[in-house]
N, C-alpha and C positions, 0 to 999 in steps of 0.2 A: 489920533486914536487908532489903537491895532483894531481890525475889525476881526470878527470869527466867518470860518467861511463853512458853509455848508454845501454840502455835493446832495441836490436833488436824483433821485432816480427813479423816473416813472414812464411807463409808453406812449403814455399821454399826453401829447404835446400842450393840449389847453389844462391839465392839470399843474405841469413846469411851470408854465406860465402866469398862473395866481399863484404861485408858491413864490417863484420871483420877483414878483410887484411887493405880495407881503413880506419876503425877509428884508430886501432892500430896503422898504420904507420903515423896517424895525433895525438896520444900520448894520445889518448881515451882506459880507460878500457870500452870492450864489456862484454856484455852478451847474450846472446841469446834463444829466444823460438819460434819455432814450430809449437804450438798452445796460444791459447788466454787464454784457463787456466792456461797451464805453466808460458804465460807472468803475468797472474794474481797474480799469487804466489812469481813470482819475483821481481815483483812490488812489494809487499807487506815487503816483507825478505829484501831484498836489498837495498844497498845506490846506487841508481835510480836518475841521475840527466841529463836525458832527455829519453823519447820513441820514437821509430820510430815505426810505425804500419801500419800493410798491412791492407786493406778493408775487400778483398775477401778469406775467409778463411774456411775450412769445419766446418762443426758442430757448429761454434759460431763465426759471424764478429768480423770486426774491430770496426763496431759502438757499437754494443752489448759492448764488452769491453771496449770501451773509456766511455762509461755512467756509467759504472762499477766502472772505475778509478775514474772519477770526481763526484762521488756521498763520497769517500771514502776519511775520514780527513785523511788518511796517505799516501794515492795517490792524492790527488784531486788535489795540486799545482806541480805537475811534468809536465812539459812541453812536449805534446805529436805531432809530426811530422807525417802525414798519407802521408807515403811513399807506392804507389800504382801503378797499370796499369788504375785504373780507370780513366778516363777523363772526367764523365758524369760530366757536374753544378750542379745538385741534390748531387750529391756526395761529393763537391766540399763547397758549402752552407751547407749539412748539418754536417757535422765536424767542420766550424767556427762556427755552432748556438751552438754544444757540448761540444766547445774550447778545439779545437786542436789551438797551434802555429803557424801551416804553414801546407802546404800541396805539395807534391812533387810527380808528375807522373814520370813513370819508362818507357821508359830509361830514367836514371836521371843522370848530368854530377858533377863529383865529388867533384870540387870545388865547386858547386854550393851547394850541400846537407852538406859538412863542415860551408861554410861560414851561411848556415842557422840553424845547429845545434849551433855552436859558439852564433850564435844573439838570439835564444833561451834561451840558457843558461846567456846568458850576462842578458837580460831583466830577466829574472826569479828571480836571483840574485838579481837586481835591483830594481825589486817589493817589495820586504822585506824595502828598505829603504824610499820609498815609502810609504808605509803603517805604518811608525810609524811616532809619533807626533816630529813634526819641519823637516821633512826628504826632501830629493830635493827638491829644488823651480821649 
């Protein structure tokens, strides 16, 4: 079975680390970064088929980065998840106007971040059929 891999990005190191325990035992290859350049690079190298991304991060946000990604033909259709503590609506608006996926405040309950990783990746997928001629009615 292909597994789907997911590139965590948070400063957090005990945040990576429960994301890690949960996708693997949900049959997701993780990866993980740190920082927003390491996730940049990972993005970049890697077969990346969804991000999770923290906001608040030193030296370079989450949004800095997601405009990064979605400017970039070999990141731009990777489906990205702002998994955060922020709660602000500003915060919240401004990720769907950058197009993130979904957005998920922390604490966040397990099921609930699988089943929207899962609908990510299923629609992502899905867009490809989508976009070519005669594809879903």
């Amino acid at each position: 079975m292909n597994k789907f891999n997911v590139l965590a990005i948070d400063d957090e190191p005990d945040v990576l680390k429960i994301l890690q325990i949960i996708l693997e035992r949900a049959g997701f290859g993780v990866i993980t970064a740190e920082t927003a350049d390491k996730g940049l690079r990972q993005a970049k190298e890697g077969l990346i088929h969804i991000i999770l991304l923290d906001i608040r991060m030193p030296v370079r946000d989450g949004f800095d980065l997601l405009e990064e990604l979605k400017r970039d033909e070999k990141t731009k259709d990777i489906p990205v998840i702002m998994l955060t503590g922020e709660k602000e609506i500003r915060d919240f608006e401004r990720g769907h106007v950058l197009g993130i996926s979904d957005y998920i405040t922390k604490p966040f309950r397990q099921d609930l971040l699988l089943q929207r990783i899962r609908r990510a990746i299923y629609y992502s997928i899905k867009k490809d059929e989508f976009d070519e001629p005669g594809g879903l009615p």
